[in-house]
C-alpha positions, 0 to 999 in steps of 0.5 A: 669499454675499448682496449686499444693496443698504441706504441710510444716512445723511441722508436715506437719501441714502448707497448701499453694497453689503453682502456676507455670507457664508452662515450656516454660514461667518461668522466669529464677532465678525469685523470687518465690512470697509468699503471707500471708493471710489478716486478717482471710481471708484464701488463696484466699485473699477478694474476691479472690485478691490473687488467682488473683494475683497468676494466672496473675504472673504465666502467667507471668512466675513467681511461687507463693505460696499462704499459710494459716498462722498456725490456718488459713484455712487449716493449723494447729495451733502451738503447740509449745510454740512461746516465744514472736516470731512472728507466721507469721515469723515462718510460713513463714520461714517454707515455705521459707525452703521447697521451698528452699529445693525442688525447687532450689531457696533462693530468695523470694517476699512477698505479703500481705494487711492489716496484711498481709502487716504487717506480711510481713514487719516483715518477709522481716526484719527477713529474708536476703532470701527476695529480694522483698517485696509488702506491700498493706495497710500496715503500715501506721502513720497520718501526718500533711498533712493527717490530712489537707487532709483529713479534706478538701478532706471530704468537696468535698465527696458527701457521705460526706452530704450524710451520714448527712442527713441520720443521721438527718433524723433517729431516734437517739435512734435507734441502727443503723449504715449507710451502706456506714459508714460500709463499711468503718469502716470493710475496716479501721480495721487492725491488727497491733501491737498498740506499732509500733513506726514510728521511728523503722518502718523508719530505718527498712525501710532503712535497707531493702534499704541498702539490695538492697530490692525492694519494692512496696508500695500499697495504697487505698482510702479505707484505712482511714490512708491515704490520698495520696501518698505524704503521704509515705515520710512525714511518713517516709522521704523516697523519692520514686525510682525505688527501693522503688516505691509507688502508692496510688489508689484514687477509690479504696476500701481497700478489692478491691470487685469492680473487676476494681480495683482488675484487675488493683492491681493486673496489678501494682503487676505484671509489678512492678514483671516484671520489678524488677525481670523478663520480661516485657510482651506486654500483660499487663495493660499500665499505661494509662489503670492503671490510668483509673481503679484506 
């Protein structure tokens, strides 16, 4: 594989990471994949999801461009003035034009968790050059059926009392915050819009199905707005198929520190590729192993 650095956008201000596969494995007319930052976290995604993820498509003959969004990593801030649009759809159009331009397709994925996840919803909306669409932690509502599981599930979490008696046994006037409650207060953390109506969200989600848009929906355990993979279609009221697949990982952390699961992410993202737009290979994760992981 090749790791090319290219500059886009205004100015050459915008910076990605475009990673091919070598010649011989390229998927024929697969959709060059592009992933959007994380929160803050520059182009190599939470402790490198991203550059992992870009490596394992490419050995499976897929192009990814891994870019930093404007004022991110290395690229340039705007500086035009955006008139309420969103800085995410721009720079990402941005990318999309120059790939189209110089590497001879119209047809892209996006991939993103967290805002990433968000950012590419409105992008995937916005653009008719999005084909497919990975959203990792994205945009989530609790349901009634959150709130019962996640209320009993609780009850059998050995943190749970864990974290009790840490409580009791501390200082109540001291300032302090239990480490296990940290983590999951930074890993719950996201950047949405706080105005985003579940309503809006369902029937732009029907029309990235009625154009034919493959989408794979990624949650975690880590991820506090949801408790299961049941909980998509009472969201949304849209049952999962082939085109719009969802998988929710009961040991995984919302950042994916713990290798395991990183791999086994990043294993899903891939044969979900493959088997929407490319070949299957031999050498990945069976769904047996999958499940092991997560």
């Amino acid at each position: 594989m090749q790791e090319t650095v290219i500059q886009f956008g205004p100015n050459d201000g915008l910076l990605g990471i475009l990673t091919t596969p070598a010649e011989f494995e390229r998927v024929a007319n697969a959709p060059i994949a592009v992933v959007i930052n994380a929160g803050i976290v520059h182009r190599v995604g939470p402790f490198g999801l991203h550059v992992k993820m870009a490596r394992q498509l490419a050995e499976a003959g897929i192009s990814t461009l891994r870019l930093d969004l404007s004022g991110l990593g290395d690229s340039l801030p705007r500086t035009e003035k955006l008139g309420g649009q969103n800085r995410a759809v721009l720079d990402v159009a941005d990318a999309l034009n120059f790939l189209q331009a110089n590497y001879d397709t119209d047809r892209f994925v996006v991939i993103g968790l967290c805002s990433g996840a968000y950012n590419a919803h409105q992008v995937a909306v916005n653009d008719d050059r999005i084909v497919g669409a990975v959203f990792m932690d994205g945009i989530v509502f609790r349901t009634m059926g959150y709130f019962w599981r996640h209320t009993v599930g609780r009850l059998f979490k050995p943190r749970t009392y864990r974290n009790a008696i840490k409580r009791r046994m501390l200082d109540r006037n001291q300032p302090w915050i239990a480490e296990d409650a940290g983590a999951e207060l930074a890993e719950s953390e996201f950047f949405f819009a706080d105005d985003i109506q579940r309503s809006e969200i369902t029937n732009q989600l029907n029309d990235l199905i009625q154009r034919d848009v493959s989408m794979l929906f990624l949650y975690t355990a880590g991820y506090d707005d949801i408790c299961g993979r049941s909980q998509f279609r009472e969201m949304y009221g849209i049952s999962p198929d082939d085109q719009v697949q969802v998988e929710y990982f009961p040991k995984s952390e919302h950042t994916f520190r713990i290798v395991e699961n990183r791999n086994a992410a990043c294993s899903r993202v891939a044969t979900w590729y493959q088997a929407q737009f490319g070949r299957l290979e031999s050498n990945q994760a069976s769904q047996h192993e999958l499940e092991e992981l997560v």
